[in-house]
N, C-alpha and C positions, 0 to 999 in steps of 0.2 A: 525241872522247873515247870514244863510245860503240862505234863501229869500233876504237879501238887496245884497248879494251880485250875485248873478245872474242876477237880478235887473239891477246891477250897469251894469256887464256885456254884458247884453243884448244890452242897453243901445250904449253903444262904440263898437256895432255887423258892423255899416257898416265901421268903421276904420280894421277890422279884412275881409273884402269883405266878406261878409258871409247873403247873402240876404232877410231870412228870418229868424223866430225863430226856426221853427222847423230844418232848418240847425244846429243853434247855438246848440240848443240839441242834435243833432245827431253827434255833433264831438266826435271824440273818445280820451278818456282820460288815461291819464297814465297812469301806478300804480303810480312813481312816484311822479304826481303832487294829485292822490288820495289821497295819505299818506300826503303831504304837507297838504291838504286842511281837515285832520280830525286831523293834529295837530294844525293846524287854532281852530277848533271846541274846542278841549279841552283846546287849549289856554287861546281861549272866556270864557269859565268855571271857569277857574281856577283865571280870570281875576274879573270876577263878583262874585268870592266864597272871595277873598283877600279884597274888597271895600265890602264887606255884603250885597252882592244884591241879594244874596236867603233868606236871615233870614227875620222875620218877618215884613213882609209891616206894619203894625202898630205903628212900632217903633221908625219911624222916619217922621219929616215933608215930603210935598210935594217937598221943595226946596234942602233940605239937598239927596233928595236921585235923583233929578235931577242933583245935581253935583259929586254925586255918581256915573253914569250913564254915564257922560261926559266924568268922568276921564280914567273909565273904557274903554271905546268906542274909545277913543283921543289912550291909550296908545296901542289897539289892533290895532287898523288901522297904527298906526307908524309900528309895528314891519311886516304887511300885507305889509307896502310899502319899508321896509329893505328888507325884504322876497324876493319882486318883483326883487329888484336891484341884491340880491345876485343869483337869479335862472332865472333872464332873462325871468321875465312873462311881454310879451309887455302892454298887454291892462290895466294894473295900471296905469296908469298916475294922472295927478292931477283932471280931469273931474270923474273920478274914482272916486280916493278919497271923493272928495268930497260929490258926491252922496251918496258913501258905510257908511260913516259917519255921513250924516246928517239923513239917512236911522235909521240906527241901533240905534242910539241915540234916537231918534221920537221915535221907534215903543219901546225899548225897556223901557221907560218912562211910556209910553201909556199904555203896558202892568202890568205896575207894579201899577197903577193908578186902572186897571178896578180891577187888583188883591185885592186891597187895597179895593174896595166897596165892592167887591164880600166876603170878609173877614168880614166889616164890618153886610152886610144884615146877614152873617150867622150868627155872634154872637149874633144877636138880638132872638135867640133859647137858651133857659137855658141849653139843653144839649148839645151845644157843646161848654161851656165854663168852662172855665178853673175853678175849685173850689179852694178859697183861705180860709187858718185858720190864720189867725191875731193873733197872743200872747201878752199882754196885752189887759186892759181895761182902757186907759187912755186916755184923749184929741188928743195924736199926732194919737193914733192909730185907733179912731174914724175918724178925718180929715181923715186919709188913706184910713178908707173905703167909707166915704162919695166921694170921687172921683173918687175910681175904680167902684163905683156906677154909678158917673154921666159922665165918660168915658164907654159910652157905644161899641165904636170903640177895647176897650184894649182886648177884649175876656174874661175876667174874671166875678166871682163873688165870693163872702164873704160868705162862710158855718159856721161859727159862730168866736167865743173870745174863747179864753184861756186864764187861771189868777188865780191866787191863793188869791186875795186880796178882803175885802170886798168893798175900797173904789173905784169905777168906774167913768169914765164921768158923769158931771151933767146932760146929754141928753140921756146917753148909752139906758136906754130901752124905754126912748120917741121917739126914732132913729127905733126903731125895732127890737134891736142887745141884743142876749143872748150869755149867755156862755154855752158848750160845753163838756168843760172840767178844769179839776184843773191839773196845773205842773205832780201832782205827774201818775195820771191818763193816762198825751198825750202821752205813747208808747200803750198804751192799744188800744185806740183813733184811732189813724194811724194806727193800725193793721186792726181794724175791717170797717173802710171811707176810700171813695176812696177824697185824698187827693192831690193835684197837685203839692200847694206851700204852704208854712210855710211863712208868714211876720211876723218877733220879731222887736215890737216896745216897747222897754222895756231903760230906764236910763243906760245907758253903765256902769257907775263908780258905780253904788249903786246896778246892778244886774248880773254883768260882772259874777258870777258862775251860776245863773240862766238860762244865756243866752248859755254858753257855754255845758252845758247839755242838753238843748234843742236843739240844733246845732248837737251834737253827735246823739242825737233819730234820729233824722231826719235823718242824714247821714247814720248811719246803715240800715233804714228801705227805701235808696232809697231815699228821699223827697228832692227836691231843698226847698233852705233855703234864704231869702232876709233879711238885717237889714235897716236900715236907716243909722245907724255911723260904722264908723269902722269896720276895717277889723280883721278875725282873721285867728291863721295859722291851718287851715282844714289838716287831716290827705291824704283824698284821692281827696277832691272834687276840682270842677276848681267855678273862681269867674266871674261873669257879671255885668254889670250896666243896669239897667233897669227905666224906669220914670213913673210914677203916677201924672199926674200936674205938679205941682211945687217941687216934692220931686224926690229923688232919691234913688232907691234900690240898694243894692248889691245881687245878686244874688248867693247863695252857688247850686252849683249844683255838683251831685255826681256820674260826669262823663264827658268827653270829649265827647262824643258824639252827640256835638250840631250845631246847627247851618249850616256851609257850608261843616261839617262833616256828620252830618245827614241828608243832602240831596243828597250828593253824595254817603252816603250808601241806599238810598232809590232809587236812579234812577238806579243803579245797581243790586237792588231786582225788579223794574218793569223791566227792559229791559232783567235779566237771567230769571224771573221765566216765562214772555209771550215766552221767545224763547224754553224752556225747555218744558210747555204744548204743545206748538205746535210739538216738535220732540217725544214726547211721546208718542202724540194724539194714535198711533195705540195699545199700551201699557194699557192704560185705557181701550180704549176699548174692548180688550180681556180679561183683568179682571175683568170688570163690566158683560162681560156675563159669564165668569167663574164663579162666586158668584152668579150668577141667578142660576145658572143651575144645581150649588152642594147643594145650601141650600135657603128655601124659608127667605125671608125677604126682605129688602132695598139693593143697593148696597152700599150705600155710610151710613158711621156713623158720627153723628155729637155730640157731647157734649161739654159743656160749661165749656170753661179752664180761666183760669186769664190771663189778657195782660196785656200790659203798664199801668201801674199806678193804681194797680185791677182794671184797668176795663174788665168784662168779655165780652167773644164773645163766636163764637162758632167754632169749630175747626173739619175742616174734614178730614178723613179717609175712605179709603177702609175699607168694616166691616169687622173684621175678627172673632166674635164672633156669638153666636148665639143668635135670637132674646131676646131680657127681657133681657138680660146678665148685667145691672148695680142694673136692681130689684134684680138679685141673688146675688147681691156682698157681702152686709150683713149678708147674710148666712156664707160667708165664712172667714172672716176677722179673723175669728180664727187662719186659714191657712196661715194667710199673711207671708212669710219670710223675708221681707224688715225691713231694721233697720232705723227707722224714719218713717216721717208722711204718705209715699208712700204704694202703695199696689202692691207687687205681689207676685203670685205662680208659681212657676215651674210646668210643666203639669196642666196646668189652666185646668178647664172640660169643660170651657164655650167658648172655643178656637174651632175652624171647623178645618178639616182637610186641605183644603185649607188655610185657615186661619193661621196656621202653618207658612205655606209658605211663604206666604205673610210679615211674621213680620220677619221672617229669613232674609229675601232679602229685606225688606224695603219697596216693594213695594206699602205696606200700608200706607204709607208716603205720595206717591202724592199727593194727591187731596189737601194735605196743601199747593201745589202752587201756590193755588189760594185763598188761605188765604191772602199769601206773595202780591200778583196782589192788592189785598183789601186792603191792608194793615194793618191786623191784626196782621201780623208775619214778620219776614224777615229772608232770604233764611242761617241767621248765626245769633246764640242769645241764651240764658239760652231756655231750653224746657219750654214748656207753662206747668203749673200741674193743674188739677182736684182743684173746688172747696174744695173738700172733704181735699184732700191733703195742700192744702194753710192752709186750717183753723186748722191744726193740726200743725205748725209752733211754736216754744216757743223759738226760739232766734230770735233778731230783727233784726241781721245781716244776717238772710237768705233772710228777705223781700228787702235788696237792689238789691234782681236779679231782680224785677220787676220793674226797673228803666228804663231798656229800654225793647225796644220791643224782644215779644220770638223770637225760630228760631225753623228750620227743624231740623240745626244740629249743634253742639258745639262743645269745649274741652271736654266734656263729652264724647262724640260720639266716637271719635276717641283715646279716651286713655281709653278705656277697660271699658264700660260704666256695663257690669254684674258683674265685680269686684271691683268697686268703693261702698262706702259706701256714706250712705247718707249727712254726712260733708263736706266727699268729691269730691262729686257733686257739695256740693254749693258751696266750698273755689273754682274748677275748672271755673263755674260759675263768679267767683266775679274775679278771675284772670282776665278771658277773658275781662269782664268790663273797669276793670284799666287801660290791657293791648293793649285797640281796638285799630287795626288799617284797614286800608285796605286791603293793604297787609294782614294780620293776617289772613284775611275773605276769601280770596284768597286760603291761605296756608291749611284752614278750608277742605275748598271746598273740595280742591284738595286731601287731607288727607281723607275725607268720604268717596271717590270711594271704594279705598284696603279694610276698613274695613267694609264696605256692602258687596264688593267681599266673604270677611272672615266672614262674620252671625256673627260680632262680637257684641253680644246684640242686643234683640231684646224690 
């Protein structure tokens, strides 16, 4: 938008007497018409977040998201030429118009076209596709997977069957297709796989409590849930439509957090955490040579925490122990004082004198902003926990924090994070969940300064 329209501008430069471009660049601009033209920007946003032209290129035909596109672009450019008339900006006119629209239209199509290939080549790698568990073993749910098979464009694949029944597809394992697990089994299942989507293709009338049990695992433990028929009333989760061929999903998903939500919390995690490394930048650096210089080892520690959907990564910190310090741990677990799966000591030994420091103030925190950039984390989320600690989990209602992506800092953080028990980490946790908003994320933010100020937990 912001290319078509300078474009457009340029363009109608000698009705403005202005004889060259570098002229045109060198006018000087309001604040003013600044502010107008970054609510222009967010407009555009909010324009293309309302018609779903951030959500998944996949999802819809070429045609259908060209007149997505239109609508979007038609009704931005109206309010650009209201704008014009109400603030007296001359060089709108219809020659304008018309460029700045058939501009932004084009390119924005174009782009959402290369986006769509570019989607497609990468799903053709197993690992970056989405792992689906199918519930039942019957005809409809075989067709399902034989499609999300031969829809190689949709980013999925078929990690096995769930079923409690002996009697299966007459093809099921001339297909390829085992089972995985039995009913009674799939919380066990989903605790220990990493698990995306749940498809229950199961007889509505004849398994309607079957199905609704299944529905509950998955929701406590996090998992979006798809049927074929019918809807049912979910305690927390929001519902989608989604397509496979000629079928159609409903999608139980066990949170708000999707779509022109989740992308507008994501461009706000790359745009704070690249502006926050950079004002940092001299912050790092005095601490990376403070930790050289007090105690021999690395400056930075890395260890592998659980993400979105357990998938693990690896999550950095300034190190504030001394080296080996996770080979010692097992030494000390006796010591642990934490009540749940978590590990800590008060006057840990394995802690540096710097080190101290560091965790008081937070400092140690950084270098997770560049997790956030990566997108392993984002800059507001449940904390990411240690293998160690996930696998020590025995209610299933704790794994729904790993629904969405971890963060730096939480409701945890900010409401007395050394005085919380470990329940009430996760209920604080699963709050923030239900409760997202942006705002929310904002008030987060803004709320973690005083209590870093105050070493409040480290």
């Amino acid at each position: 938008m912001t290319a078509c329209f300078a474009v457009s501008a340029i363009h109608i430069a000698p009705d403005l007497d202005i004889a060259t471009i570098r002229e045109f660049m060198g006018l000087r601009l309001s604040l003013g018409n600044f502010v107008l033209f970054i609510a222009f920007i967010a407009l555009w946003h909010l324009l293309f977040a309302a018609f779903g032209l951030y959500e998944g290129s996949l999802r819809s035909s070429a045609y259908r998201k060209a007149i997505d596109v239109l609508k979007a672009t038609l009704i931005g450019t109206c309010v650009i030429v209201a704008s014009a008339v109400l603030f007296k900006i001359s060089f709108v006119d219809a020659e304008f118009v018309l460029i700045f629209w058939t501009g932004t239209s084009f390119l924005s199509f174009c782009l959402r076209l290369i986006a769509r290939e570019l989607l497609v080549r990468n799903n053709n790698e197993i690992a970056n596709l989405r792992g689906i568990l199918i519930v039942g073993a019957n005809e409809r749910s075989v067709s399902l997977a034989q499609q999300i098979r031969a829809n190689h464009g949709c980013g999925c694949h078929v990690i096995g069957f769930v079923d409690d029944t002996a009697t299966h597809a007459p093809n099921f394992e001339e297909l390829g297709y085992h089972l995985v697990a039995d009913y009674e089994n799939l919380s066990n299942y989903l605790g220990k796989t990493t698990v995306d989507e749940v498809l229950v293709c199961l007889p509505i009338r004849s398994r309607s409590e079957d199905i609704s049990d299944i529905v509950l695992v998955c929701e406590e433990q996090g998992i979006s849930v798809g049927m074929l028929r019918d809807l049912f009333k979910w305690t927390m989760a929001t519902s989608a439509i989604r397509q496979f061929g000629d079928q159609t999903i409903v999608m139980v998903r066990p949170h708000t957090i999707n779509g022109a939500r989740a992308a507008a919390k994501r461009a706000l995690d790359i745009l704070l955490s690249a502006f926050l490394i950079v004002l940092l930048l001299p912050v790092f650096i005095v601490t990376a040579l403070l930790i050289k210089l007090t105690s021999p080892g690395s400056v930075n520690f890395s260890q592998e925490r659980v993400g979105l959907n357990k998938k693990p990564f690896q999550m950095l910190k300034f190190r504030t122990m001394v080296m080996g310090a996770e080979q010692q741990q097992a030494a000390l677990e006796h010591f642990n004082e934490a009540v749940g799966p978590v590990f800590k000591i008060n006057g840990d030994p394995r802690i540096t004198k710097l080190g101290k420091f560091l965790r008081k103030s937070s400092i140690d925190e950084l270098p997770q902003l560049f997790n956030v950039l990566k997108g392993d984390m984002s800059l507001v989320g449940p904390r990411p926990l240690p293998l160690r600690d996930y696998a020590g989990f025995t209610e299933d209602w704790h794994r729904r924090r790993i629904s969405v992506r971890p963060g730096i800092t939480g409701l945890w953080q900010i409401n007395g994070r050394d005085h919380s028990s470990f329940d009430e980490w996760m209920k604080l946790d699963l709050e923030y969940i239900d409760q997202w908003s942006l705002s929310q994320d904002f008030e987060i933010m803004l709320k973690t300064v005083p209590a870093v100020l105050r070493g409040s937990g480290q």
